[in-house]
C-alpha positions in Angstrom: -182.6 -109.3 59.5 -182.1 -106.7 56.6 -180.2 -103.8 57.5 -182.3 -100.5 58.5 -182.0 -98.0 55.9 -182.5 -94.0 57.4 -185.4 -92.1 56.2 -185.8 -88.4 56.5 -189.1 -87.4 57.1 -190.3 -83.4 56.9 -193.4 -82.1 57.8 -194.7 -78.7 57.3 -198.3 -76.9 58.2 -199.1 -73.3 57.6 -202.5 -72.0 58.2 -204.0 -69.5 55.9 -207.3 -68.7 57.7 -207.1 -65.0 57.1 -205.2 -64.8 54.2 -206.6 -62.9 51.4 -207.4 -64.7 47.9 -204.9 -62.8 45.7 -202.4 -63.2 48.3 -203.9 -67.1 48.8 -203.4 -67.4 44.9 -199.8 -65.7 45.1 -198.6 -68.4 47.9 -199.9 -70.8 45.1 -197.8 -69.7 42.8 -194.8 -69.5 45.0 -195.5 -73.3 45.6 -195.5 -74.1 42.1 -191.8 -72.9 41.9 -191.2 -74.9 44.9 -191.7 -77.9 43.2 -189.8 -77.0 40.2 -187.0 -75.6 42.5 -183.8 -75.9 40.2 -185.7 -73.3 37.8 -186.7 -70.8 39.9 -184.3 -70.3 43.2 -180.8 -70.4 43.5 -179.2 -71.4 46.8 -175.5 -69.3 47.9 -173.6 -70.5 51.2 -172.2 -66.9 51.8 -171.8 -66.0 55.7 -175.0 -68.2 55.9 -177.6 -69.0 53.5 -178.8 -67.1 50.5 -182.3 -68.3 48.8 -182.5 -66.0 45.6 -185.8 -66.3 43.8 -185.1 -65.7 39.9 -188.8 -65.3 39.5 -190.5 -63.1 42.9 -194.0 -63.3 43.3 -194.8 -62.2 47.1 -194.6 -58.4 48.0 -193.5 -57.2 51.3 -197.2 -56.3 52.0 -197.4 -59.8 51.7 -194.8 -61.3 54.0 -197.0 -58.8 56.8 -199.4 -60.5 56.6 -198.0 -63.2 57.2 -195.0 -62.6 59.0 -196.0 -59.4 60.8 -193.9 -56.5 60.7 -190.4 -56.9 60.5 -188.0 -55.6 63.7 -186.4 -52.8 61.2 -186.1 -52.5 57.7 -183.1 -50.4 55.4 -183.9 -48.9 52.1 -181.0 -48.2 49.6 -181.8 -46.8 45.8 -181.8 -51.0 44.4 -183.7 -52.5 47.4 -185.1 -52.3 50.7 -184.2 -54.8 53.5 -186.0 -56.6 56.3 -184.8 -58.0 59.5 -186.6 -60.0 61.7 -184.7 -60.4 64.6 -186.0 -63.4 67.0 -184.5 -63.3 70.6 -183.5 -66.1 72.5 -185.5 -66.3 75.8 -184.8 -67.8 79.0 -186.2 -69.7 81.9 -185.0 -67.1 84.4 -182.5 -64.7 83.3 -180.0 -64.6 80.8 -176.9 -67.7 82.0 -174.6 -67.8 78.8 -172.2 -65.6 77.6 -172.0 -64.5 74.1 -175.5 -63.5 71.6 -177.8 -66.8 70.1 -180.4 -64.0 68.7 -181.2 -65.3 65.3 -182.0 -63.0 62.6 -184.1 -63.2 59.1 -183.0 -61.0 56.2 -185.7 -60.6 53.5 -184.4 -58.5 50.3 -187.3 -56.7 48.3 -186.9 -55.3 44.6 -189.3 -53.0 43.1 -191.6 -54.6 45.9 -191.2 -58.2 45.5 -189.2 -60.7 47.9 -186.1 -61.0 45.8 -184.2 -62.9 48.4 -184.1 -64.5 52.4 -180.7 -64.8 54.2 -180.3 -67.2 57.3 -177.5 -66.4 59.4 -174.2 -68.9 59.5 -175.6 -70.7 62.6 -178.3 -72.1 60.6 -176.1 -74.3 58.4 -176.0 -76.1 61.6 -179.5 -77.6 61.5 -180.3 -76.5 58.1 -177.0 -77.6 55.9 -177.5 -76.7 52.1 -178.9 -80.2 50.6 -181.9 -80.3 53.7 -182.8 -76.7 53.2 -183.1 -77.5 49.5 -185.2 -80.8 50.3 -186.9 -79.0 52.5 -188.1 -76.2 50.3 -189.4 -79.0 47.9 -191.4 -80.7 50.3 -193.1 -77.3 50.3 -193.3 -77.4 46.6 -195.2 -80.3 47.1 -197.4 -79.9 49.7 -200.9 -80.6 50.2 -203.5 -77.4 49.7 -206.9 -77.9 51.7 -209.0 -75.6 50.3 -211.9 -75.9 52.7 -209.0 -75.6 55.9 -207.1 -73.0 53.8 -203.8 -74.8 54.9 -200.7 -76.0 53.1 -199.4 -79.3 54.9 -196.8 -81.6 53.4 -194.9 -84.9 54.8 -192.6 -86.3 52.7 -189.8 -88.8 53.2 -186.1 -89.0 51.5 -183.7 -91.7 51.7 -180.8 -93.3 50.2 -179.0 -90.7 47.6 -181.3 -87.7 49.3 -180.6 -88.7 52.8 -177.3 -89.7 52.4 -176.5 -85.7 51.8 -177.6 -84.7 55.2 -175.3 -84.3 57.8 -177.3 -84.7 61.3 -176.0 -82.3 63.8 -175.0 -83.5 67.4 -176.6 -82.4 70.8 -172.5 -80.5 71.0 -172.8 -79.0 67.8 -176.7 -78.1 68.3 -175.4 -76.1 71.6 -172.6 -74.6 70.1 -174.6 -73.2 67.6 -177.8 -72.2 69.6 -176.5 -71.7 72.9 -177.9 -73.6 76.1 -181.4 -73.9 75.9 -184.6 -73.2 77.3 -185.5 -76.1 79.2 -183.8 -79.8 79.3 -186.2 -82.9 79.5 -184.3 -86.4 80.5 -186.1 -89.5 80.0 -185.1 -93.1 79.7 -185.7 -92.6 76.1 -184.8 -89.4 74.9 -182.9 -85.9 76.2 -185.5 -83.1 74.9 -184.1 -79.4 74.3 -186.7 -76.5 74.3 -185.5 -73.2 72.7 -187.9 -70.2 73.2 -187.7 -67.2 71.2 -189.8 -63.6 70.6 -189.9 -61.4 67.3 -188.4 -58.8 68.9 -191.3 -56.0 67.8 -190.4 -52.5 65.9 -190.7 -49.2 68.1 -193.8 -48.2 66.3 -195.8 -51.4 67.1 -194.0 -52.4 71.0 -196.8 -54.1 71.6 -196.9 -56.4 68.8 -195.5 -60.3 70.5 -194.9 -63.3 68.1 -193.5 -66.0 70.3 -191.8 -69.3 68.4 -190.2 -72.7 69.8 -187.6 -75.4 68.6 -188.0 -78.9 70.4 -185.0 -81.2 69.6 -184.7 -84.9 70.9 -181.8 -86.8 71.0 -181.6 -90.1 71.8 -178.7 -90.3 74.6 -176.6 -86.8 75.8 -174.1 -85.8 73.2 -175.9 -88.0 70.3 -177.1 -87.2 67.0 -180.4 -85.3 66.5 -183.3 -87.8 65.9 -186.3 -85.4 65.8 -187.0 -81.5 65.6 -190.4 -79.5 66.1 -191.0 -75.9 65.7 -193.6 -73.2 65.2 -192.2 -70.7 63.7 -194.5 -67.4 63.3 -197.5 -70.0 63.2 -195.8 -72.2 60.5 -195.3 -76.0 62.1 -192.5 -78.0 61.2 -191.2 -81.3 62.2 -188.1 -83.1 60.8 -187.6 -86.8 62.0 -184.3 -88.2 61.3 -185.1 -91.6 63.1 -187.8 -93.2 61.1 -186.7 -96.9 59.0 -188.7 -98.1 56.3 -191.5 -99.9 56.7 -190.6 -102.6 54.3 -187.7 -103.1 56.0 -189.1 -103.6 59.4 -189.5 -107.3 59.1 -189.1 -109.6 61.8 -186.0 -111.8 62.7 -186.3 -114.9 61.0 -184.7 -117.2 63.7 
């Protein structure tokens, strides 16, 4: 039987029902640089991950629509900063000691989204190479005009997949602290994280709820499959799937 050679899938769907056309066209744009990714965005690893785009095209009016407003924003002479500051939630009350809040940094210049920091815990499940990869696959996504949606699934393997370093359940817990809810099966352990845009004072009624599913395939094992919905943008990463051509059957 040929030897099973790991694919990386990513899927990604964002819904753009109520987005306005020059914003629509905008997100076009920022698609098309996407796909040409060397050109137009740098990538740092600096306490975390810096995506600098050499070339902005959204505005922070933008990123409101989209995003909402963020938690608090800092405004300096050069720039003006965003964070979005997502806190963990819990089934009960709070059970762990130490803070798994993850923030969002979003730097504007004269108005345009010059660059988005992730914190260091998101090298973890986004390492440099996926997030790259994964910023392609948006580059390349599918635009339904009539749906107004952008959806992409794309696969990488071999010299693309052999970059990615698949976090462990351990290293997954370290990282985001104990989660949500736990799911045993005779297939899979499931971990469900639950977080809430924490709002700004002037809109405390404003809730934006998000979840991370992550499956493993025994306790303590490597990720196989991650879903999310993040601010209404679905993702799904699959780190299990073999190539159809090579699932052949045993000759015996």
């Amino acid at each position: 039987m040929p030897a099973k050679r790991t694919i990386i899938c990513v899927g990604l769907l964002l819904i753009l029902a109520l987005t306005p056309g020059c914003l629509y066209l905008r997100l076009l744009k920022v698609k098309k640089q996407l796909a040409d990714f060397d050109r137009y965005v740098q990538v740092k690893e600096d306490q975390g991950i810096k995506l600098i785009f050499l070339k902005p095209v959204l505005y922070s009016g933008d990123i409101q629509t989209l995003l909402g407003p963020p938690t608090s924003s800092k405004k300096t002479p050069e720039s003006e900063r965003w964070t979005f500051l997502f806190e963990k939630k819990y089934a009960v009350r709070k059970n762990e000691k130490g803070n798994f809040d993850v923030s969002l940094d979003m730097i504007f210049k004269d108005d345009l989204l010059s660059e988005i920091q992730l914190p260091e815990r998101f090298l973890v499940i986004l390492p440099k190479p996926f997030l790259v990869l994964l910023c392609k696959t948006m580059g390349n996504a599918e635009i339904n005009m009539g749906r107004q949606s952008v959806k992409g699934t794309f696969k990488y393997r071999e010299k693309e997949a052999s970059q990615i370093q698949v976090p462990t359940q351990d290293e997954l817990l370290k990282s985001l602290g104990k989660s949500f809810a736990v799911n045993e099966s005779d297939v899979n352990l499931n971990l469900h994280y639950r977080y809430q845009l924490k709002p700004t004072k002037a809109n405390p009624e404003y809730v934006v709820l998000s979840w991370v599913d992550f499956a493993f395939r025994e306790k303590g094992g490597r990720l196989l499959k991650a879903e999310a919905n993040l601010c209404g943008i679905e993702l799904f990463m699959d780190f299990s799937a073999d190539s159809a051509d090579d699932k052949k059957p045993d000759n015996k």
